[in-house]
C-alpha positions as CSV (number, residue, x, y, z in Angstrom):
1,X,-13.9,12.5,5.6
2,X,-14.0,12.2,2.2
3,X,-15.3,11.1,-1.2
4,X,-14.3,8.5,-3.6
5,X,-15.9,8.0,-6.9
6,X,-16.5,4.4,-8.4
7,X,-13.9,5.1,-11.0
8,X,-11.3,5.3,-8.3
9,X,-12.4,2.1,-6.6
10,X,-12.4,0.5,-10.4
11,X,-9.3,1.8,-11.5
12,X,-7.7,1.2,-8.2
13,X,-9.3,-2.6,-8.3
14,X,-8.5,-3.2,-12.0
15,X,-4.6,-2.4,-11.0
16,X,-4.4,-4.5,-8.1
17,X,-5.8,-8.0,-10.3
18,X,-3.5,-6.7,-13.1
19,X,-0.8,-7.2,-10.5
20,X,-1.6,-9.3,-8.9
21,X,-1.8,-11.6,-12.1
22,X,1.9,-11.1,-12.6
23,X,3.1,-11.2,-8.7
24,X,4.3,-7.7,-8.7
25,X,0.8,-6.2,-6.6
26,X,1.4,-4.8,-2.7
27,X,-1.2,-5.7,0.2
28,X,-0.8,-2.0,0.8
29,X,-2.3,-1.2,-2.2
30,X,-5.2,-3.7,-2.0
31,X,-6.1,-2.0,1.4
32,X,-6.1,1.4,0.5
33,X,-8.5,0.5,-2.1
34,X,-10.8,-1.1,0.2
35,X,-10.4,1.6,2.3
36,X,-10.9,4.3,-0.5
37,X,-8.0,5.8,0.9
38,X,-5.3,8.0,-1.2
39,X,-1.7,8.1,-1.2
40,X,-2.3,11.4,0.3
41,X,-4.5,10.6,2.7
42,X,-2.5,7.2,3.7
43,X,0.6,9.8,4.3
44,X,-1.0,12.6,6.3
45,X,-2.1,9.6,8.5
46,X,1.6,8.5,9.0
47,X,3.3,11.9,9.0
48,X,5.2,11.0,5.7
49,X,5.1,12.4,2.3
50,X,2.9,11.3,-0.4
51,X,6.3,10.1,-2.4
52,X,7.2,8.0,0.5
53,X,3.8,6.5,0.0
54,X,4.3,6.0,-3.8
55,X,7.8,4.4,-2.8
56,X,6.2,1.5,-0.6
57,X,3.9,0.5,-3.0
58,X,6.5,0.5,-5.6
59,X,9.0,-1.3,-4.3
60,X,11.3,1.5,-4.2
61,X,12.1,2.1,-0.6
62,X,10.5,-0.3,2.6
63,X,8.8,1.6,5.3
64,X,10.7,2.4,8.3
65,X,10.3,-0.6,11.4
66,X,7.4,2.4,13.1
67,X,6.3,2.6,9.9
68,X,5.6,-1.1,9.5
69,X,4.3,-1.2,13.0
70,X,2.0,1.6,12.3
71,X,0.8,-0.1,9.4
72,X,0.6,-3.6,11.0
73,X,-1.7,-2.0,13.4
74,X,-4.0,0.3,11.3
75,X,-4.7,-2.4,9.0
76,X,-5.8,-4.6,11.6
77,X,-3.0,-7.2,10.9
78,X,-3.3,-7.3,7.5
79,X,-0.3,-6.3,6.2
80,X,2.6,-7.4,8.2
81,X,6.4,-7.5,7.9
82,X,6.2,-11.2,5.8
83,X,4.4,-8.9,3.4
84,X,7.2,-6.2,3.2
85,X,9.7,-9.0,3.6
86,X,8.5,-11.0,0.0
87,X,7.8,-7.5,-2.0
88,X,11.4,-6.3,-1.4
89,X,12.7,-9.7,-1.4
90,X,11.4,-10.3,-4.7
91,X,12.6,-6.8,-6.0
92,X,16.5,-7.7,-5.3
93,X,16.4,-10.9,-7.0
């Protein structure tokens, strides 16, 4: 396990309602934070790279369909392929 300072939680948090204000925020995101997880941690978890990470939260690349699955069912539900179907939806427009 690890540690996560307060500053992480508000930086991360202060990003996410920044975002979220203008539309542009991930659930992905948002759950890491609650989770205190990392891009690096998220990644070993999934057997990626902490770029591929970076590239799902930005909009850059959409996880594979495991990788959606994987995530679907970690999170408990809460992020699900109507989530990665708006955020990349709303990138090609």
């Amino acid at each position: 396990m690890f540690t996560v300072s307060y500053s992480y939680f508000s930086s991360g948090y202060k990003y996410i309602c920044q975002h979220r204000k203008q539309g542009l925020y991930m659930k992905l995101a948002e759950y890491m934070v609650s989770k205190g997880l990392r891009q690096s941690d998220l990644a070993k978890t999934l057997g990626v790279s902490q770029v591929t990470i970076h590239n799902w939260i930005y909009h850059k690349r959409p996880p594979s369909g495991q990788h959606m699955m994987d995530i679907f069912k970690m999170s408990g539900g809460r992020i699900n392929l109507r989530d990665w179907a708006e955020a990349f939806d709303e990138k090609g427009r």
